[in-house]
C-alpha positions in Angstrom: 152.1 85.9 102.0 150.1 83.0 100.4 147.7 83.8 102.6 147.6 87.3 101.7 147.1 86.9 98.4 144.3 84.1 99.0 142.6 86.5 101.0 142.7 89.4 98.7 141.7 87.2 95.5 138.5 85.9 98.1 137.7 90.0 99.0 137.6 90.8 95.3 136.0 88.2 93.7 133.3 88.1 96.5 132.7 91.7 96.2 132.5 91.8 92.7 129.4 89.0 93.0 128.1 91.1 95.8 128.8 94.3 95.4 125.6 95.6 93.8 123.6 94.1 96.2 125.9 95.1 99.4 125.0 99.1 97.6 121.1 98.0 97.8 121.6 97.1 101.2 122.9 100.4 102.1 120.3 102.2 99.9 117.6 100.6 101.0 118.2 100.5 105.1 118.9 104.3 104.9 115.3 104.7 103.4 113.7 102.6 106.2 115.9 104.3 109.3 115.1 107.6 108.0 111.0 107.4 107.4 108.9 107.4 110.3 106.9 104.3 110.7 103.8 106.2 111.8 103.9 108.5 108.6 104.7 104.9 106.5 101.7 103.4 107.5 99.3 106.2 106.9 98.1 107.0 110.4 98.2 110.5 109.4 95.7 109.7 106.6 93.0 108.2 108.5 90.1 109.4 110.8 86.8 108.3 111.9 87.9 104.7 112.5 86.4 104.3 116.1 82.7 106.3 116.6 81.1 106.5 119.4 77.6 104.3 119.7 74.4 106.1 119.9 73.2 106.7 123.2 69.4 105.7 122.8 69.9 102.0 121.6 66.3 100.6 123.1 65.2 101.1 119.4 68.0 98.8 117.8 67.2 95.2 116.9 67.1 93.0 119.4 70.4 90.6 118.3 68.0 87.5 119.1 66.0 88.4 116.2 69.5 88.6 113.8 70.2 85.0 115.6 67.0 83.7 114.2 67.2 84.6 110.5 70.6 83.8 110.0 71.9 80.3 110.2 74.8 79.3 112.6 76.1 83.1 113.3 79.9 83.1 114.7 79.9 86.3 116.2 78.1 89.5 116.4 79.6 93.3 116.5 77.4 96.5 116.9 79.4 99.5 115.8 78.7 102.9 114.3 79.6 104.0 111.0 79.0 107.4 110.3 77.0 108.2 113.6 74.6 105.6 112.4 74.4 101.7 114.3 75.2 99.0 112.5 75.2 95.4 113.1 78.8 93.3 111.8 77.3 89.4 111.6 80.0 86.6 110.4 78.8 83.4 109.6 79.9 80.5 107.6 79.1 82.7 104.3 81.3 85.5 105.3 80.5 89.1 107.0 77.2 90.8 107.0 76.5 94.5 107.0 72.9 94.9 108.7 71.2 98.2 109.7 70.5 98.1 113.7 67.4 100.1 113.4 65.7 98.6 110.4 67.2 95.1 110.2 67.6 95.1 106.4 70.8 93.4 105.2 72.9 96.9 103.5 76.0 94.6 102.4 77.9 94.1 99.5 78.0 98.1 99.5 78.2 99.2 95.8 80.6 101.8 94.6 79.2 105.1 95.4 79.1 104.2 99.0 82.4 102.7 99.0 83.5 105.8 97.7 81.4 108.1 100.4 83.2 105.8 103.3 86.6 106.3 102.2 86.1 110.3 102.0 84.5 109.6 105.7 87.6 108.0 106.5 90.5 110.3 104.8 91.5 113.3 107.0 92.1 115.3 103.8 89.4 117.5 101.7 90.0 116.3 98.0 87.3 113.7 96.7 87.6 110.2 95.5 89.0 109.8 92.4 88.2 106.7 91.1 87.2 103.5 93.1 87.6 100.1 91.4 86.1 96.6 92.9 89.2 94.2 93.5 87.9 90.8 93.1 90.9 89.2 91.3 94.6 89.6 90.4 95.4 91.7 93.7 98.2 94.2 93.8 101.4 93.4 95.9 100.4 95.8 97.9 97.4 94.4 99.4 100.4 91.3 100.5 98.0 88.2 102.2 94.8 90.1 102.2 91.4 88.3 100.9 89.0 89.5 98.1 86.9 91.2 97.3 87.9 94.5 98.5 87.2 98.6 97.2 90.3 100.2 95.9 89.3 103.9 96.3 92.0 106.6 95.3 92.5 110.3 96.0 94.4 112.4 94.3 96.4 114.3 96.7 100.5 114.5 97.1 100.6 111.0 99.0 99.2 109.4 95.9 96.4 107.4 98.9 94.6 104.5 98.3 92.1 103.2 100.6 90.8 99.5 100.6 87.3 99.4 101.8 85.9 96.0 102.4 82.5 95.7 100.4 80.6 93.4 103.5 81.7 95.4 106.8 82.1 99.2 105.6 85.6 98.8 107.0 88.7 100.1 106.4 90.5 97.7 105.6 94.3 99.3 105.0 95.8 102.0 103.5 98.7 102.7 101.0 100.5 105.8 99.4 103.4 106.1 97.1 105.9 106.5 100.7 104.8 103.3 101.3 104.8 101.5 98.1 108.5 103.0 97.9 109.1 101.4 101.4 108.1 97.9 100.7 109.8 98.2 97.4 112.8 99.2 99.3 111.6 96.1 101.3 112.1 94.1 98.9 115.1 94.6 97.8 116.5 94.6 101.5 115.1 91.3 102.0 115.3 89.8 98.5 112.2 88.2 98.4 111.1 89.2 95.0 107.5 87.5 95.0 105.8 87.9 98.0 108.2 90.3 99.9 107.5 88.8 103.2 109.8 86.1 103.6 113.3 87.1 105.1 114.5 83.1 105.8 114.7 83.1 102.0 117.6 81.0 100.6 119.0 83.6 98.1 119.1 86.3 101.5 120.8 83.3 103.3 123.4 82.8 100.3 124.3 86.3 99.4 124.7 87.0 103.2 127.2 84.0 103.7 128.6 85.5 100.5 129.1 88.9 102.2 130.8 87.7 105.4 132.7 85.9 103.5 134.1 88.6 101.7 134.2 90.7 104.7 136.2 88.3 106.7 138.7 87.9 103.8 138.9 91.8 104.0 140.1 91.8 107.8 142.5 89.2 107.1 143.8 91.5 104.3 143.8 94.3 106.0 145.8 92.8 109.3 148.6 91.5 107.1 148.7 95.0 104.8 148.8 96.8 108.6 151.7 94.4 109.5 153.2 94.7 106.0 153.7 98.0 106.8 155.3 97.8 110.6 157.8 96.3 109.0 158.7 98.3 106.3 158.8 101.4 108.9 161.2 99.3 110.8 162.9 97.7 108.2 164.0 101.8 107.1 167.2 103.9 107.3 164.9 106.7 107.9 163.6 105.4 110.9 166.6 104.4 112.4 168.2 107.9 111.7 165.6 109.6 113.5 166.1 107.2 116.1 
């Protein structure tokens, strides 16, 4: 019986520390298992992201030309954006946006076209709302993601937000209010109330010994209440009358 009673006294004090979070658990893992993944990461929100090149490209600039004007050039990417060529250069300064045709340099892109290249992007019909130049202070959203970057929003049921980068044109990601309510879901899952990335976290680790803990204390308790009650059906006049 001592143990018994240790193990009930373990169960509900445990439980009591854990219980709230043991609910968020639940809560939270029911969200994730029900959503689809696909509709969680906006695929169903996006278009355009992979044009065809133009078939006559004899009048693009030669790349030995972009070579020559800009110093020690990591890589070079032709792609189209909006059925129009455009050359992606990285170098040591970052990314470059250059015109194939013309050669002019059309990076940083200012708002208005940040704005034009998420409506090419959305499958929806509603315009921009507002677009906003993120060069600071980043939402958790954006998670690991470098600066600067074009926050444009629409104003449709999924609450969208595209994040355009200002020196490729690109898409970078995409969030809506399913989302947002996934990773905050996330985070509670995971308890990892800063960056909500890290699930080796020692609170996760402490509350989860915590649990088993409790849970273990709970089968104990409940194998000695099962054989409790064996032998009170045996121990009965009852039972021996029927017999």
């Amino acid at each position: 019986m001592k143990t018994a009673s240790l193990s009930r006294k373990i169960h509900k004090w445990l439980f009591l520390f854990v219980g709230i979070q043991a609910l968020l658990w639940t809560l939270s893992g029911v969200y994730m298992v029900v959503m689809d993944l696909d509709f969680i990461h906006g695929d169903h929100l996006v278009k355009n992201l992979r044009e065809p090149l133009p078939d006559n490209t004899a009048q693009l600039v030669p790349t030995e030309d972009l070579l020559r004007e800009y110093s020690d050039p990591l890589s070079v990417q032709l792609k189209a954006i909006q059925g129009k060529p455009f050359y992606i250069l990285r170098d040591n300064d970052g990314a470059h946006l250059v015109d194939a045709r013309s050669g002019i340099e059309v990076s940083p892109i200012e708002r208005d076209r940040a704005i034009e290249l998420a409506e090419h992007y959305y499958t929806g019909e509603i315009a921009a709302g507002s677009a906003q130049l993120i060069e600071e202070n980043p939402p958790t959203e954006l998670q690991s993601r470098l600066l600067p970057l074009w926050r444009v929003d629409f104003d449709d049921r999924y609450g969208t937000s595209f994040y355009i980068h200002p020196d490729t044109g690109a898409l970078v990601t995409r969030r809506h209010d399913y989302w947002r309510a996934f990773d905050f879901f996330w985070m509670l899952h995971i308890m990892d109330y800063e960056e909500r990335a890290d699930i080796h976290n020692p609170l996760l680790l402490t509350i989860t010994l915590v649990s088993l803990s409790a849970v273990i204390a709970g089968l104990v308790l409940l194998f000695y209440s099962f054989g409790r009650r064996r032998d009170s059906v045996a121990a009965s006049p009852q039972a021996g009358g029927a017999r």
